[in-house]
C-alpha positions in Angstrom: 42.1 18.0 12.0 39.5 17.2 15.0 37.0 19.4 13.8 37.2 18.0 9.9 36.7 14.6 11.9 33.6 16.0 14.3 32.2 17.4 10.6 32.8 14.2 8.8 31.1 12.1 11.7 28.1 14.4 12.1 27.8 14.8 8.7 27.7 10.8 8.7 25.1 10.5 11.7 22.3 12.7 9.7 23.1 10.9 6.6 22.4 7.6 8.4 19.1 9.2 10.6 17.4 10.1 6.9 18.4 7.1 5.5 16.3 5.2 8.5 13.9 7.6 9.1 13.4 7.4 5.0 11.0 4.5 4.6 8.9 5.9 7.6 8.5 9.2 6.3 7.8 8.2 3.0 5.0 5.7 4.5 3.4 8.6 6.6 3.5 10.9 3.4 1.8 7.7 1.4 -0.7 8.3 4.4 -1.7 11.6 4.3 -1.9 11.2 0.2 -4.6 8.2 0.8 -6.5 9.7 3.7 -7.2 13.1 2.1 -7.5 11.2 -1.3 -4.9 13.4 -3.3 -4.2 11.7 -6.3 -1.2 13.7 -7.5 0.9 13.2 -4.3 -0.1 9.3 -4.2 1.0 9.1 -7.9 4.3 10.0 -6.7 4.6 8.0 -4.0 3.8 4.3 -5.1 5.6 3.1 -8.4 2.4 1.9 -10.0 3.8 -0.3 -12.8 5.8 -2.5 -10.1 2.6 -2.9 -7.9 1.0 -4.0 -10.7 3.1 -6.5 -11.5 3.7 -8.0 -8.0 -0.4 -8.2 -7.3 -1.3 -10.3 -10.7 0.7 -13.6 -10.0 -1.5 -13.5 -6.6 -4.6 -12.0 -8.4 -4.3 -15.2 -10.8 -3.1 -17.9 -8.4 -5.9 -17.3 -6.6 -8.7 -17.9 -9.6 -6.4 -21.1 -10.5 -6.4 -22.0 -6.9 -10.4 -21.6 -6.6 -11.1 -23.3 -10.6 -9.2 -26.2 -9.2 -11.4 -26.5 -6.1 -14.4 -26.5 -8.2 -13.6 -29.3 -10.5 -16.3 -28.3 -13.1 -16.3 -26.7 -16.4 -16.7 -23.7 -15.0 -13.7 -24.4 -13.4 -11.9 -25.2 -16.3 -12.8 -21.8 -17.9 -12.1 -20.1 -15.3 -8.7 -21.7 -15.1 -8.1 -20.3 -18.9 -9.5 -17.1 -19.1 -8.2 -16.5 -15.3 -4.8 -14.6 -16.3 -5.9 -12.4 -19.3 -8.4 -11.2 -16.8 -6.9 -11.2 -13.4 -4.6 -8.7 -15.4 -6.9 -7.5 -17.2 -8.6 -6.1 -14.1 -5.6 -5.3 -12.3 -4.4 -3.0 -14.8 -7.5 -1.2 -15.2 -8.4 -1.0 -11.5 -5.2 -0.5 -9.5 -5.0 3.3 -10.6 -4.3 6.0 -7.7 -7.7 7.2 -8.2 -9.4 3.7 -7.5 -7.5 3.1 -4.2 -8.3 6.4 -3.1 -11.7 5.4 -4.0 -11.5 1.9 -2.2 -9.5 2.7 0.8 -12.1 6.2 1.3 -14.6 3.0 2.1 -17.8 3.9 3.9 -17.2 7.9 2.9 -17.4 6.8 -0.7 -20.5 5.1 -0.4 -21.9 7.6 1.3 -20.6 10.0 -1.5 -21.6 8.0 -4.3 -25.4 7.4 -2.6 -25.7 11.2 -2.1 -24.3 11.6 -5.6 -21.4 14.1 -4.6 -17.6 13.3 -5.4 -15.5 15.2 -3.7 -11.7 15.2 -4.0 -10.9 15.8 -0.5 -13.0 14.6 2.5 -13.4 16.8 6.1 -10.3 17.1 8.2 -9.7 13.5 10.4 -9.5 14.4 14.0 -5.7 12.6 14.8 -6.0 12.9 18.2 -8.9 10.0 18.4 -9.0 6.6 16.2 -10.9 6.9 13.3 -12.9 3.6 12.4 -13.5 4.0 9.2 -9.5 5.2 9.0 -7.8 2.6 6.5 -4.5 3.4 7.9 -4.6 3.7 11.4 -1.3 4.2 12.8 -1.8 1.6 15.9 -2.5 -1.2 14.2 1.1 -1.3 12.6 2.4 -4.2 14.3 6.4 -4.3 12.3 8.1 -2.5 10.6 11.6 -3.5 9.7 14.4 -3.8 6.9 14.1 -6.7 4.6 17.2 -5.4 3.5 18.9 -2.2 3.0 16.3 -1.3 0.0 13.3 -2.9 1.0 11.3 -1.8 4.0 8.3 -3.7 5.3 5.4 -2.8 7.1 2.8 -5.3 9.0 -0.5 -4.2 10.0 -3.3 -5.7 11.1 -7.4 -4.9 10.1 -10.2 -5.6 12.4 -12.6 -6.7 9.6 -9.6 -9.1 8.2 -8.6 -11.9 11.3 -6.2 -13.6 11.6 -4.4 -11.4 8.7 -1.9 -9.0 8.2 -1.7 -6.2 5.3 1.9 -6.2 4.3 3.2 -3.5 2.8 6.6 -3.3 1.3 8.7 -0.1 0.3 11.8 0.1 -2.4 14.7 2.9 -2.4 14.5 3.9 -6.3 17.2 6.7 -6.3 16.6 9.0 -3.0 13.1 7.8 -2.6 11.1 5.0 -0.8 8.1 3.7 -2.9 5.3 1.5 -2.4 5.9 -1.9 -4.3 3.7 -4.7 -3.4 0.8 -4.9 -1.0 -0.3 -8.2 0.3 -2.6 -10.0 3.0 -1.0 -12.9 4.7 -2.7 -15.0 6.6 -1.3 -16.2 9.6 
């Protein structure tokens, strides 16, 4: 009977350890995927259709926002043609490919002014911070449980002050995901 209990506990503990450890594994995996620029594992990694959908309001409130400070026509047709093409644009360009692309940053230039594309850029050096690193692991200043399926993660960007990138993971089965990315302004 005691060791059916010691089983059932210890079986309990590890089931609770993955279950925390979850959303941080799956955000080091997302990572890897976006600093070596492999499409294929950052395809299964972010559930595309949901980030989608939880960048356009912002995408769109933002041109309303900036056609109301204008107060012109231009303004005004902005204001109406805003949300076909905020997602529009959203759809088109937030592909795994494209943020590999955009968060690659200075490499890509380079790449694209030397007119090679290559999938995979050299081997990063871990040890030492990387500048040009998108995802540098000491920047992350929270990481907590919104609740028991959403996981958020605050970081902070030298070239963005007096922001945070917030990014916030979803258990979808026996996975986390990526599911909204934002920069708040604090």
């Amino acid at each position: 009977m005691r060791r059916t209990i010691w089983i059932g506990g210890g079986v309990l503990l590890v089931a609770c350890l993955a279950y925390l450890a979850g959303p941080l594994w799956a955000g080091w995996q997302l990572r890897q995927a976006i600093r070596t620029r492999d499409v294929a594992a950052m395809q299964s990694r972010v559930d595309w259709p949901l980030l989608r959908a939880n960048i356009k309001p912002r995408i769109s409130g933002a041109i309303n926002d900036s056609a109301e400070a204008s107060g012109t026509i231009g303004g005004a047709v902005k204001r109406a043609l805003g949300s076909v093409l905020s997602s529009t644009a959203v759809d088109t360009l937030v592909t795994p490919s494209n943020l590999s692309r955009l968060l690659a940053g200075r490499a890509f230039m380079l790449e694209r002014r030397n007119g090679t594309d290559s999938k995979v850029p050299e081997p990063v050096d871990d040890s030492a911070e990387d500048p040009d690193d998108p995802l540098p692991t000491k920047r992350v200043r929270w990481a907590f449980f919104e609740s028991p399926t959403r996981f958020r993660v605050e970081a902070t960007n030298p070239r963005l002050p007096n922001s945070r990138i917030v990014s916030v993971l979803a258990l979808q089965g026996l996975s986390w995901k990526l599911v909204d990315i934002d920069i708040v302004k604090h």
